[in-house]
N, C-alpha and C positions, 0 to 999 in steps of 0.2 A: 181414499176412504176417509169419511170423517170421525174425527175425535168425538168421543162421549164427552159432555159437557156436563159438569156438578154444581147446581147453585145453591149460593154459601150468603148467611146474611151473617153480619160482624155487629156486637155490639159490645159495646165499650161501658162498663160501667167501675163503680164502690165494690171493691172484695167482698164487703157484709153483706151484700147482695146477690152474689151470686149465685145461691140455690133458688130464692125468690125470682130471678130473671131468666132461670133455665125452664122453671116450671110455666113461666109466659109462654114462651119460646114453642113448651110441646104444645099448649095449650093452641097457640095461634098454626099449628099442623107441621113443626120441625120431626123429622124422622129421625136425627139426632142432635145431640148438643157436646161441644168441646171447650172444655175451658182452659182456659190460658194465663196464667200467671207470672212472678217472678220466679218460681221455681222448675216450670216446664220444659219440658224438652224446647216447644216452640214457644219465645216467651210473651208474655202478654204486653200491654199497654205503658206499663211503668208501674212503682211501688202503689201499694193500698188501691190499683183497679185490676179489672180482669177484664179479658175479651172471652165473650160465647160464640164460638163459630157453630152456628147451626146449618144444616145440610135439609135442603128439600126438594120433593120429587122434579119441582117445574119450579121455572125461573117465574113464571106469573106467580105462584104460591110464596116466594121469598121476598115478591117485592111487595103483596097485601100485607106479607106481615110484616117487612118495613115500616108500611104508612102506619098499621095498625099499633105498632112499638112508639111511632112519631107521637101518634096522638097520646096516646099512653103516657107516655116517661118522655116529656118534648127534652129534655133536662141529656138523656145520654145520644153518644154516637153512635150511629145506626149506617152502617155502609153493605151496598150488597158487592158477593165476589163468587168468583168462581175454579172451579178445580178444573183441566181440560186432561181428558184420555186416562189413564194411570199414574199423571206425575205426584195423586200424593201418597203411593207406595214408597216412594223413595224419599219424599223429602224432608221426612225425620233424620236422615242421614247426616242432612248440610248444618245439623244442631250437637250428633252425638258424637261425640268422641272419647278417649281414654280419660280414666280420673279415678283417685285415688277412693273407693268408698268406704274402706274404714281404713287403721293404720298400718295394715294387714295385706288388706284386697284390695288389687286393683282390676276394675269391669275395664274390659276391651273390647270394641266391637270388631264382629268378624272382617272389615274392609282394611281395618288398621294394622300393621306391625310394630306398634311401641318399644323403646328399651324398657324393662320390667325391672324398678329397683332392686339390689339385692334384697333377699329374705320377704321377699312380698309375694302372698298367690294371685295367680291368675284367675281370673274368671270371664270368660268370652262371651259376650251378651248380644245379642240383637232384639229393642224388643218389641220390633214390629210396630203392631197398631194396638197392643196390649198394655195394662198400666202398668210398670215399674221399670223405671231407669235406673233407679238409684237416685236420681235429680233433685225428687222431690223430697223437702223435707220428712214428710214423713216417712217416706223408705229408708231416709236417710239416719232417721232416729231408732228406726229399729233395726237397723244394721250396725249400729254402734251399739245397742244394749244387747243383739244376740255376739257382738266381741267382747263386750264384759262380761258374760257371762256363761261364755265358751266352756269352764268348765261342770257347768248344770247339767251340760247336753252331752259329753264326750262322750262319744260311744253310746248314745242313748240315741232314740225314736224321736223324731220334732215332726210338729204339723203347722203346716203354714194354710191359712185360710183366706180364699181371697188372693190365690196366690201370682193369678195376674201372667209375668212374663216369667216368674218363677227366680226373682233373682233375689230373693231372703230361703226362699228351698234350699238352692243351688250357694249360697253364703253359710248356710247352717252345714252342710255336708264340709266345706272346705274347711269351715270351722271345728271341723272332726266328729261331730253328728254321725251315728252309726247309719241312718237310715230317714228320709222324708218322705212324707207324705203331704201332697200341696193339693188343694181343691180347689174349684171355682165355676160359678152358674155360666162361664162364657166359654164355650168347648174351642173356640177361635183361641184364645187366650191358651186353655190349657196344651192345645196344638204349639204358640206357641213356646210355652217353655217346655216343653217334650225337646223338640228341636234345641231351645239352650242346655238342656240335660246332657245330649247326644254329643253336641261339639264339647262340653267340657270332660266327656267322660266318664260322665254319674248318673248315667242312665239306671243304669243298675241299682243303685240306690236310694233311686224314686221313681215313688209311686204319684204319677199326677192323671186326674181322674176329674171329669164335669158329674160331679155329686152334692147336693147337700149334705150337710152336718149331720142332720140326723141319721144319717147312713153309714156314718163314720164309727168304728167301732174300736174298740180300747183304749188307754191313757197315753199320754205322752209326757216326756222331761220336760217340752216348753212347747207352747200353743204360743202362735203370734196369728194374730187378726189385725192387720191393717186394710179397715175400710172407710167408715165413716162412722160417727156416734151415732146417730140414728139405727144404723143396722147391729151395730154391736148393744146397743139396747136390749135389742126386740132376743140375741140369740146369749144373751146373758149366761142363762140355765145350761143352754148347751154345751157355750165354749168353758166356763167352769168342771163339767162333769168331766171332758175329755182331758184333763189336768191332772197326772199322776199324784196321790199326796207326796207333799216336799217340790213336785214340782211349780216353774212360771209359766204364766200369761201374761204374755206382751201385747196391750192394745194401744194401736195408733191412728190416724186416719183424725184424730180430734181436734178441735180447736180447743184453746186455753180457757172462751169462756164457756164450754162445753163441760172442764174436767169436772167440777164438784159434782153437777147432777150426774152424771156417766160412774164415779168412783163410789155415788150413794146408792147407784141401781145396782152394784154388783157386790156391793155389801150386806143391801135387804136379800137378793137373791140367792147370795153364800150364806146369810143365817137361815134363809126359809131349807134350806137343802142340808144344813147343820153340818157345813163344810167349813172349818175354820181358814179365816181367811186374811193374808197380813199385806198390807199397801206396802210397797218394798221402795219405791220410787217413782217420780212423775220428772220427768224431762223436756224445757221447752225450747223452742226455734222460734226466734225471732219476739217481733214485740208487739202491744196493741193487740186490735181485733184478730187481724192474721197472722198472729203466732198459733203455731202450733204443737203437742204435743204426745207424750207418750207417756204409758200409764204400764208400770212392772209389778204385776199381783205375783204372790207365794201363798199357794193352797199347805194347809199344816199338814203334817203326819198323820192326825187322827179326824 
C-alpha cells in the first residue's frame, strides 16, 4: 500500500513579516499556513526569522507557488518538503516534553513519567495539533498572570476564549477556579482539550463548547483572550461585558508594538459602554519587534 504524500513549501523569512507572508501564501492557493518560531513547539529558522510551512493539495501547486514566492521576494528561502502517510500526527512529540509552566504547574505530556517536584501540580497535556503548549510565550505570560492572581478567581467562574488545547482552562481550575468555561471556532481544538479535561480529571468542571462569544451568557472573575490583536479589537465590547464588576481581563496573543493602539481601543470601548475601567498591568517577553505581550484590565465596581 502506498503512503499518502503532503506537500509542504518552507519559507524562511523576518518575524515582522510574518502575517504579510502568510497572507501570500493563501493567496498563491496554500490550504494552510504554520508558523514557526523561537518559541514553537517545532522551532523555526533562528532568532528575528520565522518559517511558514504551508500545506497544499498537489505537489505541482506547491512548486507554482514556489517559483511564484521566487519571483516575489527573490530576497527569502523558499524550499519545497513533504509529509509522507501520518508521520506528522506524532511528530510534535520528538519537541514536547515536561517543563515547568509557572512556579506551581508542571505540564506533562501523557507519554512521559517525570519525577514531579514537591509541592508542584500536575497538569497532563497533549496538545495535538491545537494551539497551546504552554511554549509559547504568550501562553506562557498568561499563565504567570492567572498565578498571580489566583486569588481573583478562587472559587470563582473563569472563561478562557480561544481556548485552543485548553491548557489556561485547565491551569485556572488547578489554580482553584470553582469552574471554566473555555470556547473556540475550531471544534478539533475544543475535542482536543475535552480529552486534556478527562485525563487530568476536570472534566466535570469544564465547560468547553465550539461557540462564539456572543452566545456566551453571564460574568466571570477573569476573562483571558489569548489570540491575536487584531481579533481582540474587533470583540472588544464583548469580551469587556462578559467581565464581572471588580473582575480581570487578561489579553495576550500581542505584540509590543501593538500594545498602545489595543489598550486605547478598549478604553474608548469601556467609556462608550460607561464601564469603568483600570489598566492594572502590561507584561513583556522578550525584545524588539518580536517581543511580546500581555495586557491585565480591572472592570470597577460600578
Amino acid at each position: 500500500m502506498v503512503s499518502p504524500r503532503f506537500p509542504l513549501l518552507l519559507v524562511d523569512g523576518p518575524a515582522p513579516r510574518a502575517e504579510e507572508l502568510g497572507v501570500l501564501l493563501f493567496e498563491l492557493g496554500a490550504e494552510g499556513v504554520e508558523l514557526r518560531d523561537e518559541t514553537t513547539l517545532v522551532p523555526g529558522p533562528g532568532p528575528g526569522q520565522v518559517r511558514l510551512v504551508a500545506s497544499f493539495a498537489t505537489a505541482g501547486e506547491a512548486d507554482r507557488a514556489r517559483r511564484a514566492v521566487n519571483r516575489q521576494e527573490p530576497g527569502l528561502t523558499c524550499l519545497l518538503d513533504e509529509l509522507v502517510g501520518d508521520e506528522w500526527r506524532d511528530k510534535y512529540k520528538e519537541h514536547f516534553t515536561a517543563f515547568a509552566l509557572t512556579p506551581s504547574v508542571m505540564v506533562v505530556p501523557p507519554w512521559e513519567e517525570p519525577v514531579i517536584p514537591a509541592g508542584m501540580h500536575l497538569l497532563v497535556l497533549d496538545p495535538g495539533r491545537a494551539f497551546g503548549t504552554g511554549l509559547h510565550a504568550t501562553t506562557s505570560l498568561v499563565a504567570t498572570e492567572l498565578e498571580d492572581r489566583r486569588a481573583a478567581f478562587a472559587g470563582e467562574p473563569v472563561l478562557d476564549v480561544g481556548t485552543g488545547s485548553g491548557i489556561l482552562a485547565l491551569l485556572a481550575l488547578r489554580l482553584g477556579a470553582a469552574s471554566v468555561r473555555g470556547i473556540d471556532c475550531d471544534a478539533d481544538a475544543i475535542a482536543v482539550a475535552t480529552e486534556n479535561a478527562e485525563r487530568n480529571g476536570l472534566l466535570a468542571s469544564a465547560t468547553l463548547e465550539c461557540l462564539p462569544l456572543d452566545q456566551i451568557e453571564g460574568q466571570f472573575a477573569v476573562v483571558v483572550a489569548n489570540i491575536e490583536a487584531r481579533v481582540l479589537e474587533s470583540m472588544a465590547a464583548e469580551l469587556l461585558s462578559r467581565v464581572r464588576p471588580g473582575g480581570v481581563l487578561l489579553l495576550s496573543g500581542v505584540l509590543a508594538t501593538e500594545h498602545d493602539e489595543l489598550l486605547a481601543t478598549y478604553r474608548d470601548v469601556a467609556h462608550r459602554l460607561t464601564l469603568p475601567l483600570d489598566h492594572r498591568r502590561t507584561v513583556q517577553r522578550g525584545d524588539g519587534p518580536d517581543a511580546w505581550v500581555s495586557i491585565a484590565l480591572r472592570r470597577g465596581e460600578t
